[in-house]
N, C-alpha and C positions, 0 to 999 in steps of 0.2 A: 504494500500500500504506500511506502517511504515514498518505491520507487517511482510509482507514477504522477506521487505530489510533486518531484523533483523534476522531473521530466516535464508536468505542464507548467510550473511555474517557469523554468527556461524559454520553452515553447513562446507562454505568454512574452517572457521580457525581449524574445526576438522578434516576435509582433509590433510590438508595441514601439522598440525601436525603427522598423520599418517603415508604421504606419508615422512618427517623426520625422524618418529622414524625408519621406511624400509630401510630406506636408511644410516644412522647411525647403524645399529643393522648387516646387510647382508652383506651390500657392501662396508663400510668403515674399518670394523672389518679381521683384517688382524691376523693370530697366530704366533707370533714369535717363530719360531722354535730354534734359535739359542743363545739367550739370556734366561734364568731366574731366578727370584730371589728367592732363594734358602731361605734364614734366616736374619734378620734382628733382632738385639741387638740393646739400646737403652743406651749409657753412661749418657749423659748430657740431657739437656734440650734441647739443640739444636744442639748433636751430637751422631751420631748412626755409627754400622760397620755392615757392609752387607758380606755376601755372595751369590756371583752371579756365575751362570753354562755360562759359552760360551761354545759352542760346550761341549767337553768333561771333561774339564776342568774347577775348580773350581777357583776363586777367591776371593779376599780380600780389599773389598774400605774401608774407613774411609770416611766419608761424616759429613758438618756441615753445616752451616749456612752460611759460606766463601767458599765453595765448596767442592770440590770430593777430595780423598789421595788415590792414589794407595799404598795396604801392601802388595802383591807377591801372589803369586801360591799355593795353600794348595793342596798336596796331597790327592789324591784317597782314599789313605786307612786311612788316619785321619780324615775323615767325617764318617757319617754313618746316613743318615738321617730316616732310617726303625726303626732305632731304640730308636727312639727321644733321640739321644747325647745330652749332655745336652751345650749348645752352648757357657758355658762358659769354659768347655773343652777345646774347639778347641782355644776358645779366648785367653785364657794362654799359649798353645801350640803356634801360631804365633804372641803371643805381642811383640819381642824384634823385628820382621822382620818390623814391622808397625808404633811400638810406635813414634819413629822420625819424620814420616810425617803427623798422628795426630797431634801432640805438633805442627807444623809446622802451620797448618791451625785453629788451635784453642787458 
């Protein structure tokens, strides 16, 4: 009798994670169409600068450890990600817009 209480409780807890990963994987999974993260650079140990797409538009955060710095709006034609730009390009190109609220949070 042990053995078949052992048996279906495994049974159940293999269902059960099953019936999680379906439900995790299908139905929780949603595609953000309007947000994505584009490049991510890496200064410090515990501070990096992102480029992120909203809609059509490119932007510029500063993120650390103390939180998020909005640097402005990068142009269209100053990215170029077909062609693996080297991203520290772009990073010299918008450092004077940003630098300020970096320093700020860091």
């Amino acid at each position: 009798m042990q053995y078949i209480e052992i048996i279906f409780l495994l049974v159940s807890f293999v269902v059960l994670l099953l019936v999680v990963l379906y439900i995790t994987k299908h139905k929780v999974s949603r595609k953000n169409s309007n947000m994505q993260l584009m490049e991510v650079l890496p200064l410090n140990l515990n501070q990096y600068v992102y480029i992120i797409k909203v809609g059509n538009e490119f932007h510029l955060f500063c993120g650390g450890k103390e939180g998020m710095a909005y640097g402005g709006t990068l142009g269209k034609d100053s990215l170029n990600f077909e062609e693996n730009l080297a991203f520290n390009k772009v990073f010299e190109k918008s450092k004077i817009k940003w630098q300020r609220e970096c320093k700020k949070d860091g």
